[in-house]
C-alpha positions, 0 to 999 in steps of 0.5 A: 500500500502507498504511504499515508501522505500528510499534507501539512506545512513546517517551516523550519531553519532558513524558509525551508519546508520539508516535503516527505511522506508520513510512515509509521515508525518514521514521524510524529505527526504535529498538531494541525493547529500548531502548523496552521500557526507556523505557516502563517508566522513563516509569511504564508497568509493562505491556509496550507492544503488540507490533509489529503489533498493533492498539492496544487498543480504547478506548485513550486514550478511545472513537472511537479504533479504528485509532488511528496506532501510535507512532512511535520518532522523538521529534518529527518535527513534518513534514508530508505529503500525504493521497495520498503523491505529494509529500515530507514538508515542515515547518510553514512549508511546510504552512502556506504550501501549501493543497492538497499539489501532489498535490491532497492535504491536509497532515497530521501525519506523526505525531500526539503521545499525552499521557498521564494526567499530562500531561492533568491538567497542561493541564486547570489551563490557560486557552484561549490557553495550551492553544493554545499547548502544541499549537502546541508540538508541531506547531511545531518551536522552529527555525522559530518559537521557544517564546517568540515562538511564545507572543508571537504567539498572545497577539497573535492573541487581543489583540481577542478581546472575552471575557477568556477568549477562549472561554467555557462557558455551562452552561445547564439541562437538562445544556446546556452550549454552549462560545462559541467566537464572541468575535472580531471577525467574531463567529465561531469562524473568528476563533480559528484566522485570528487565528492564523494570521495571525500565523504568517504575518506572521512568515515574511513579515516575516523573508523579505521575500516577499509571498504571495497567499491565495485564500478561498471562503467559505460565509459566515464564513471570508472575513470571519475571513480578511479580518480576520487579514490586513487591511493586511498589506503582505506579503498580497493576499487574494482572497475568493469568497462565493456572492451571496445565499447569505451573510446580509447581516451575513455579506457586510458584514463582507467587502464594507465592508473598504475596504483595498488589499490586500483583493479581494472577489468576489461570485460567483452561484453556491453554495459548492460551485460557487465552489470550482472556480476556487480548485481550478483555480489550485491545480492550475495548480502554475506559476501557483501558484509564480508567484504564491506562492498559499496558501489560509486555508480549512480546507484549511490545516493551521494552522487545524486545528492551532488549533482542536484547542484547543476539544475539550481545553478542552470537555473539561476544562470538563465532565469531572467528574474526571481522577482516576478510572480509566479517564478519564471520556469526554465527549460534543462536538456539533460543526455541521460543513460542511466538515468541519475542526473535526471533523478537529481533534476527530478528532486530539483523540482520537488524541492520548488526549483521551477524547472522542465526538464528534459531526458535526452537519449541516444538510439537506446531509447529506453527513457524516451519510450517511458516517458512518451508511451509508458513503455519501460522494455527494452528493445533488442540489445545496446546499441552502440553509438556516438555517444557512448557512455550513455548506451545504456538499456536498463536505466536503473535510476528509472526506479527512483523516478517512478518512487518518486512520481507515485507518491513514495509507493514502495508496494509499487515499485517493488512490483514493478521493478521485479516484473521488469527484472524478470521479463525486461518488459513494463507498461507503466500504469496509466496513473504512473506514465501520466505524472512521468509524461508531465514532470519529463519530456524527452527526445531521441538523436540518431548517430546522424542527429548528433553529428549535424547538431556538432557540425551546426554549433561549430559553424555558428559558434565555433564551439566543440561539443561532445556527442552526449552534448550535442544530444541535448543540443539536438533537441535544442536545435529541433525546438527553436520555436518554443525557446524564441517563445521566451523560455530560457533554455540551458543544455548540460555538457556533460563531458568535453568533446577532447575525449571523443575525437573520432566523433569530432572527426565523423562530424568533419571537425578538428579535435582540440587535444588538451596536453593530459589527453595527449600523455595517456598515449606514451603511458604504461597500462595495466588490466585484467581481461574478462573473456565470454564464457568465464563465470565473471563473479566468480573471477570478481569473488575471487580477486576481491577476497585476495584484497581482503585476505591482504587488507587483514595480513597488512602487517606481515609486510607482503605486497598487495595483490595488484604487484602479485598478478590480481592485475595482469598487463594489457 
């Protein structure tokens, strides 16, 4: 059954509202009349919606339909699963779990609704202190306090190469692209690892306790990864990319980090296929409490907690003025795959941001189905395409939206998920598909749509765009008339176009190769191979327990297993 739903009002620190769902065992519920009170003190002169009543439509901006009801508790800051078969856990435990124990994801048990004032506040700051103010609300200061919050976010961002850490460009034609690709591996991944990473190191560092995180990776994740963990004594990461399927930059970035804790696996299967073994040792609950397993895909919550940041910065970049009445709503393009940067600007929303959003997608298609016919099956095998790291059949963040979009129901998305996992075909109610088909639009681009949306930027804006971009640039490109209508519309970048020649170069276009690009070449490498036909968790099984058979004998002086041939030479 979905959770009862509490539609009342308490303002709390800052003109922050919390919005979340009343289950028991999680909340008190607070009198109604102290909420009619503080909703009136906090300057709502208009009564709050009464119990049970849907929330206005358009409340705190479009694509908010069914939007979770606010909870009576202040700030629960707890985490619970998709599927509702496990207890609530805090930060700490989203953070080190991946998948729930019930094969579900972690979400916010309540999601926090700013209001006007506190919008207009974070509109006058910079990225990383927009990072920061989310992080906040997601973060209980007993676990991580305010300020070394703070000193670890800055920490993340210290190797970003832009001073703003991302940067808008504002191109002709009401083009306006938001470069989240100025880390080290020159991918927006690199904003929410670095990050990551660094709450990571703090929980181990203040434990003692070493953890090992298991990454299958499309193309950018395991790079982004690597990076936020490389030469971690408390981390052995192990990282699946699909031989072939990567583009060559994409898979030096991986095989060239020649560290002890750093286990490379290149797999001859595709990016769905090298999810299965990841899935399997998640499943293995003994295997995975033996071996302290955690993923950094977007399965994991602090990744999508970070990159929550982008739409509010999109936002107050493009939006003309937060003086008018209603806000004015701004349009976000977002290239998706496995569907976690879209389940962040998905929260934006619930959380008031005035955005529509959309999911822009490749020939794997997936996600625009969903949102266009509510058909959530996939079709055929993955396809490869220009845009690589997005080629992707089983978005599994989808969970998360659907969580979402229907009210908190755990009954619902258990059912639905199993029944996708067991036939790999869903409709979505009719309920469900009308609140996703309200809260996203969605568009697909062909190998031949991405190239032409490359060529046409360079000829008007002598702009580089990366195949992932030039997919939002796409639908851009094909939606003129709605963007001169006056709606701002911003497209994230999710990567640069350096990392992607041989897309560059089919668009009839000279790469610009960035000096670290143009080392990885000359560079020493280092992984194992994973051929068809070898039982690929078993081989998983066994390097990880060698990992921590050493972790225990550190002591006895021998060499980690990365120097004994745990990691053969490429």
């Amino acid at each position: 059954m979905p959770c009862p739903v509490n539609c009342l009002f308490q303002p709390v620190v800052n003109g922050l509202f919390y919005s979340g769902y009343k289950e028991k065992g999680f909340y008190s519920k607070g009198s109604e009349a102290l909420q009619q009170a503080a909703h009136s003190c906090a300057g709502h002169p208009d009564p709050p919606p009464q119990l049970g009543a849907e929330p206005a439509k358009g409340s705190g901006g479009p694509g908010r339909p069914g939007a979770a009801a606010p909870s009576a508790h202040p700030a629960p800051m707890e985490y619970i699963s998709t599927r509702g078969g496990t207890g609530a856990v805090d930060f700490e435990g989203a953070l080190f779990s991946g998948y729930a124990p019930d094969g579900g994801l972690f979400m916010p048990s309540c999601i926090p609704l700013l209001d006007r004032a506190t919008l207009q506040q974070w509109s006058r700051l910079s990225y990383p202190e927009l990072v920061k103010e989310i992080c906040y609300l997601f973060v209980k200061p007993e676990l991580i306090p305010r300020s070394t919050l703070s000193d670890l976010i800055d920490r993340a961002f210290s190797k970003f190469r832009h001073k703003d850490v991302v940067h808008l460009s504002r191109l002709k034609g009401g083009l306006n692209v938001l470069e989240l690709w100025h880390g080290v591996t020159y991918a927006f991944k690199d904003l929410s690892l670095s990050c990551t990473g660094q709450f990571l190191q703090y929980f181990l560092e203040k434990k003692q306790k070493h953890i090992t995180v298991l990454v299958g990776t499309s193309g950018d994740t395991g790079s982004s990864a690597i990076e936020s963990v490389r030469g971690q004594k408390n981390v052995d990461i192990f990282v699946l990319l699909p031989k072939g399927l990567c583009t060559q930059i994409q898979e030096l970035q991986m095989t060239t980090v020649i560290e002890d804790n750093v286990h490379v696996f290149v797999v001859h299967g595709n990016s769905d296929e090298i999810d299965e073994p990841i899935k399997e040792l998640f499943a293995d609950v003994d295997f995975a409490r033996r071996n302290n397993l955690m993923s950094l895909n977007s399965v994991n919550w602090s990744r999508i907690m970070v990159q929550i940041a982008h739409y509010f910065y999109a936002y107050f970049q493009c939006a003309s003025t937060l003086d008018s009445t209603p806000l004015p709503v701004v349009e976000i393009v977002v290239p998706t795959g496995g569907g976690g940067n879209v389940t962040a600007g998905c929260i934006a929303q619930k959380m008031g941001l005035p955005i529509q959003l959309v999911a822009a997608v490749n020939s794997n298609d997936i996600i625009h189905r969903t949102v266009k016919d509510g058909d959530f099956s996939l079709s055929g095998c993955v396809k490869a395409t220009l845009a690589s790291a997005m080629d992707i059949q089983e978005p599994y963040n989808v969970e998360r939206i659907l969580w979402l979009l229907s009210g908190s129901d755990s009954h619902l998305t258990k059912t639905l998920m199993e029944q996708f996992t067991v036939s790999k075909s869903l409709k979505l109610p009719e309920g469900l598909h009308r609140k996703v088909s309200e809260t996203l639009r969605s568009c697909s681009a062909s190998d031949e749509d991405i190239v032409q949306a490359m060529q046409r930027c360079w000829e008007e804006n002598h702009y580089l765009l990366c195949p992932h971009s030039a997919v939002a640039a796409h639908y851009h490109y094909s939606h003129l008339d709605s963007c001169a209508s006056g709606t701002p519309r911003c497209c994230l970048a999710p990567a640069s176009a350096a990392k992607f020649q041989d897309a560059v170069l089919r668009a009839g276009l000279v790469p610009e190769i960035p000096p670290e690009i143009t080392a990885l070449k000359a560079m020493e490498t280092r992984s194992t191979v994973l051929q068809r036909g070898e039982d690929w968790a078993q081989v998983l099984r066994d390097h990880i327990t060698a990992v921590e058979q050493w972790w225990g004998k550190r002591g006895a002086g021998l060499p980690p297993p990365g120097l004994q041939g745990v990691n053969g030479q490429a």
